[in-house]
N, C-alpha and C positions, 0 to 999 in steps of 0.2 A: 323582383324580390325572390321569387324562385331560381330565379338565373343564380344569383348572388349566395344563396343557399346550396344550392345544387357542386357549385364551384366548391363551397367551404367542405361541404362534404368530399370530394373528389381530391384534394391537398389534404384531407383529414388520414381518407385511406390510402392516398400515394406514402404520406409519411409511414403510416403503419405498416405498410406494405416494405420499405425502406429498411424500418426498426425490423421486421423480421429478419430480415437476406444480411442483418449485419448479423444474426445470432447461428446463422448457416454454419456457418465455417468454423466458430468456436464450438458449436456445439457438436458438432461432426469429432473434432478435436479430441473431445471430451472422451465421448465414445471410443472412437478408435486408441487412445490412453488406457481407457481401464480395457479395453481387448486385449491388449500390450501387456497390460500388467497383471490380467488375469492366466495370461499365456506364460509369464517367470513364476506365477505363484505356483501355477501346475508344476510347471519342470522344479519348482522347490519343494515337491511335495506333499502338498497343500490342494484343497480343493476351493477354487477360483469362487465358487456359490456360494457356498460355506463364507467364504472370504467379504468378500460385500456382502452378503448379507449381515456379518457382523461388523462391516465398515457401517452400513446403514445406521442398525441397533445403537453401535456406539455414538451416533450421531444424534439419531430423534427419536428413538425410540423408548426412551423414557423424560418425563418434565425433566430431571437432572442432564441429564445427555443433549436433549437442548438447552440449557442453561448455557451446561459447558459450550455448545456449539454457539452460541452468540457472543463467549466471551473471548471465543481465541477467535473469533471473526471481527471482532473489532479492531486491533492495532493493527487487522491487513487494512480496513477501509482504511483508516489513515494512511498507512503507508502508500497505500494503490493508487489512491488519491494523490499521494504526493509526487510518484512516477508520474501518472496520469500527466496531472499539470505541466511537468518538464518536457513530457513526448509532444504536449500540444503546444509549445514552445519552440518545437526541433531541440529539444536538448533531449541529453539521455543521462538523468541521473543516477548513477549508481551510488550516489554517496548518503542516499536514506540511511542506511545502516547507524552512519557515524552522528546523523542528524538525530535520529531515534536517541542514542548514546549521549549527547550532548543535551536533546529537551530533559530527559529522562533525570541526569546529575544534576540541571538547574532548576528543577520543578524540587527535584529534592531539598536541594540544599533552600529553598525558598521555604519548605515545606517544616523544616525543625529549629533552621536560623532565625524565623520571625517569627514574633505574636502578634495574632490580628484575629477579630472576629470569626467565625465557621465561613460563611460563604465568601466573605472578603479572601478568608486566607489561600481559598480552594481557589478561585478566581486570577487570584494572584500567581500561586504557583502554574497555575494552567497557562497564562502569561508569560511567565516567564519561561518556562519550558520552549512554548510556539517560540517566542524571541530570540533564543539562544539555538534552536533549530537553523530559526532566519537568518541569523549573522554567521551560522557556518555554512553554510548552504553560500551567503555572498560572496565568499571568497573563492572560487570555483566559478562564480557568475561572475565576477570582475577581472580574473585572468582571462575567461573566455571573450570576455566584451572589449578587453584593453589590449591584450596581449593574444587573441588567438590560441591558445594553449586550450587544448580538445579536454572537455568537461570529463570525459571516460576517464583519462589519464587521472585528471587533478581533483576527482571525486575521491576514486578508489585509494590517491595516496591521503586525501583528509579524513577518509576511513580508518587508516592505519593510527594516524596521527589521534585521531580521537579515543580511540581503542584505547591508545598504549599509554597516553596521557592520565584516562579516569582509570585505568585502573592502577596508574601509578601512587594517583592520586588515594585509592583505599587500600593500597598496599600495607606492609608492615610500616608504622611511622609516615604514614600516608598523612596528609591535611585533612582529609574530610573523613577516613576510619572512624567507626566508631571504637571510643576509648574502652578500652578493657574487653576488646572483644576478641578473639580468637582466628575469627572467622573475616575475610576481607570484606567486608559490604560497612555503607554509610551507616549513621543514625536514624532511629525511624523519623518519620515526619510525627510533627504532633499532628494529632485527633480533626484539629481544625481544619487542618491540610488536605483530608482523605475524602474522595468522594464516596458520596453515600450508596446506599444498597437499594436496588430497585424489587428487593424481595430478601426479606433479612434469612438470616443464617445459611446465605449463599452466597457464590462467586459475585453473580449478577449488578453488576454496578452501572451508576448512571452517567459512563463513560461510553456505552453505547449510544446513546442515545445524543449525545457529543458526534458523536461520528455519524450518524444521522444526518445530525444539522448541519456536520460539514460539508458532506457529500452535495448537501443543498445550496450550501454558502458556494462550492467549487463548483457548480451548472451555473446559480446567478451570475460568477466572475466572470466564465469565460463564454458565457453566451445573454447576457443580460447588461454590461456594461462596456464601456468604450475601452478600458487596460483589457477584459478577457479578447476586443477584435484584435486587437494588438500582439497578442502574444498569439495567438493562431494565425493571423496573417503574414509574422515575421518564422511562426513553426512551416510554415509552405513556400513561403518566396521568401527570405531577408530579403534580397536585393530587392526586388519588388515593395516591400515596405517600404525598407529606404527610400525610393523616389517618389512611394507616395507620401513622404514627408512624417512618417514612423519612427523616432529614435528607439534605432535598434540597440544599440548600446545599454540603453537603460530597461527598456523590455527584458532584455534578457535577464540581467540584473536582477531584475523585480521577478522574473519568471523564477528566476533560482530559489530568491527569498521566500516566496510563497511556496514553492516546493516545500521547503526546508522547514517552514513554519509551521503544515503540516505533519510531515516527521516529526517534528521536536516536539507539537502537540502530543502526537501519537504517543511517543516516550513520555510524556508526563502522564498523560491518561492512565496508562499502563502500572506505572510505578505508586499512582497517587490512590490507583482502584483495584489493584491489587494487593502486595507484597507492604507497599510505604517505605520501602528501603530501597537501593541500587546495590546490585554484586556483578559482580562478572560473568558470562555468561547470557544474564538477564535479556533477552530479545536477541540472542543472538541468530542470524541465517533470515531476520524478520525482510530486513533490507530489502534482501535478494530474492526471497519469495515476494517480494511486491511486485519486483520487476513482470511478473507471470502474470499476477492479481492483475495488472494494468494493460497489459497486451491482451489479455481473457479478456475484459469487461472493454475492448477496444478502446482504451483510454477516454469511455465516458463516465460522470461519475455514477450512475443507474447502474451501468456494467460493472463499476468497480465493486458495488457492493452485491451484484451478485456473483462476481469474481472471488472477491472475499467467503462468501457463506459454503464455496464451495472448497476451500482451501483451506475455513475455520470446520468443517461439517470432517473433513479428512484427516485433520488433528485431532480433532476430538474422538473418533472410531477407530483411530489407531490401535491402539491396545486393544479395543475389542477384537479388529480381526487380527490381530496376532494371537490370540487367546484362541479363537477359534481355531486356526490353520497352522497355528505353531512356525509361523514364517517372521522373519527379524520387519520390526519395522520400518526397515528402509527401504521395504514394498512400497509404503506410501511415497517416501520423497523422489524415488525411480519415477512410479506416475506423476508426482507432479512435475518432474522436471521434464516427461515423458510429454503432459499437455502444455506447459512451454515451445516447446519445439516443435510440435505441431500447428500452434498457434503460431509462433512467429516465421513459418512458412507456410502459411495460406495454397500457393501453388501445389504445395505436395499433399496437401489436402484435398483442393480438387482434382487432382491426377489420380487420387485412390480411388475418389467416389464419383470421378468423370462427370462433375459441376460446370458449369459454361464461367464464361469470363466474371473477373471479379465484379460486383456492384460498387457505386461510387464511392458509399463507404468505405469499401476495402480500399478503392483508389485513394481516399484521403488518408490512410493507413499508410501507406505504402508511400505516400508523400512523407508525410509527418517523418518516417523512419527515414528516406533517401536525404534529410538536411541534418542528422547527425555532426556529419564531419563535413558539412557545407558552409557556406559562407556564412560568417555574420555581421 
């Protein structure tokens, strides 16, 4: 019995020990980004202290400031989550963006087109958003699984095509325009459609807390049931799956959809717990910050959302520290792109801070990314 205990403990602390060496590298990352970015704020004549400190302020330093910071950290979970899924797949979805775009118009149009009870209707359009994520998100997965045609390519052109379609669609004499309106954006959803407020006369909605249970839902899949072995097993070997009697074809498929499903969540979330309307604009560059959220958070969903709070915490103190340092805010987006590229080369990260060889997490990192443009 002590043997047996003694074990449990010893795999309790090898894991933890594990979970640590995976936050080495991002968090180094981290660090050496805002060194970087306190170093252009100087040369822009700004003082770097000055500067995060009021990036902080803006962030949690008043209950409003974290409000905000919870609320622009939510449609990254979703989206992070929704890269997340695709890198553990060996896919690389870049087509969040257009997914986002697509839940977003169908959650709406669900959201003013029908009458239906309060929670039915919010339920419904929540649905229908995740849905219309998934079916654009398939078609990208079904080139890839049928036709070999690299996901990068046929993301980023059903990005375009999403784009250019909705907002043709709220254009002047658009189909979904609201009538009489001046301005291009849809009609609002009705009242029934909107998710509620998790503390009234605030941003604060119970869209967070959505992205919570996804984040939960996306650990159960992909390590709790027999479709999440599948889609990690075919994200490291296809070929290896394949012979172990894996349909690869349809994993992948299904890995898309699920992606996608996410996104499109996200964009309903967004739309249904914010604004209630879609314009142009709306989530836009969200896509593509996920892509970072996901490599941050090592495409786990735990990481993903402290990925997110870190990307939502830097949105929201924006304006603070420009207000401080009098520097444009595209201080912030330099650092995030700054801890992207830090992140997705690990090696140059240990070469700064002369770290010994990667741990096997990073190994399975570095697998996940070498089947990109590999077999499927």
């Amino acid at each position: 019995m002590t043997t047996v205990a003694a074990t449990s403990r010893s795999a309790a602390q090898e894991t933890l020990i594990r979970s640590l060496r995976r936050l080495i590298v991002p968090g180094l990352s981290i660090v050496t980004s805002l060194a970087v970015g306190g170093g252009i704020i100087a040369l822009s004549g700004g003082d770097p202290i000055a500067g995060f400190a009021g990036l902080w302020q803006g962030a949690f330093g008043k209950e409003q400031s974290i409000i905000e910071t919870i609320v622009k950290t939510t449609p990254f979970i979703f989206a992070g989550l929704a890269v997340a899924i695709g890198f553990r797949g060996g896919l690389f979805n870049i087509g969040v963006e257009g997914q986002l775009f697509v839940g977003s118009i169908c959650a709406v149009v669900t959201g003013y087109a029908i009458k239906l009870p309060p929670l039915l209707h919010v339920t419904l359009a929540l649905l229908m958003g995740a849905l219309g994520g998934a079916l654009w998100a398939a078609i990208p997965g079904y080139l890839k699984a049928h036709t070999g045609a690299h996901e990068v390519i046929t993301t980023i052109m059903t990005n375009y095509i999403a784009l250019r379609v909705i907002n043709w669609t709220i254009s002047r004499n658009g189909p979904l325009r609201a009538p009489r309106n001046p301005l291009p954006e849809t009609r609002h959803v009705l009242e029934s459609a909107r998710l509620p407020l998790l503390i009234p006369d605030t941003r604060l909605h119970a869209g967070v807390l959505l992205a919570v249970g996804a984040a939960i839902l996306a650990y159960w899949v992909l390590w709790r049931t027999p479709l999440g072995f599948e889609i990690r097993t075919v994200g490291l070997n296809a070929s290896a799956a394949r012979y172990a009697g894996i349909r690869v074809k349809r994993t992948i498929v299904l890995t898309m959809c699920l992606s996608g499903a996410l996104a499109g969540l996200g964009g309903a979330v967004q739309v249904l717990g914010l604004k209630g309307y879609f314009t142009p604009g709306f989530n836009v560059g969200l896509g593509f910050d996920s892509i970072a959220v996901a490599m941050l958070g090592g495409n786990h969903p735990v990481g993903v959302i402290l990925g997110a709070l870190l990307f939502g915490a830097m949105d929201a103190g924006a304006a603070t520290m420009q207000l401080r340092t009098q520097v444009p805010l595209d201080i912030v987006v330099i650092i995030q792109g700054l801890i992207l590229m830090f992140v997705a080369a690990p090696l140059l990260t240990r070469q700064l801070f002369r770290l010994r060889a990667a741990p096997a997490a990073e190994e399975e990192m570095v697998s996940i990314s070498a089947t990109w443009g590999g077999e499927s």
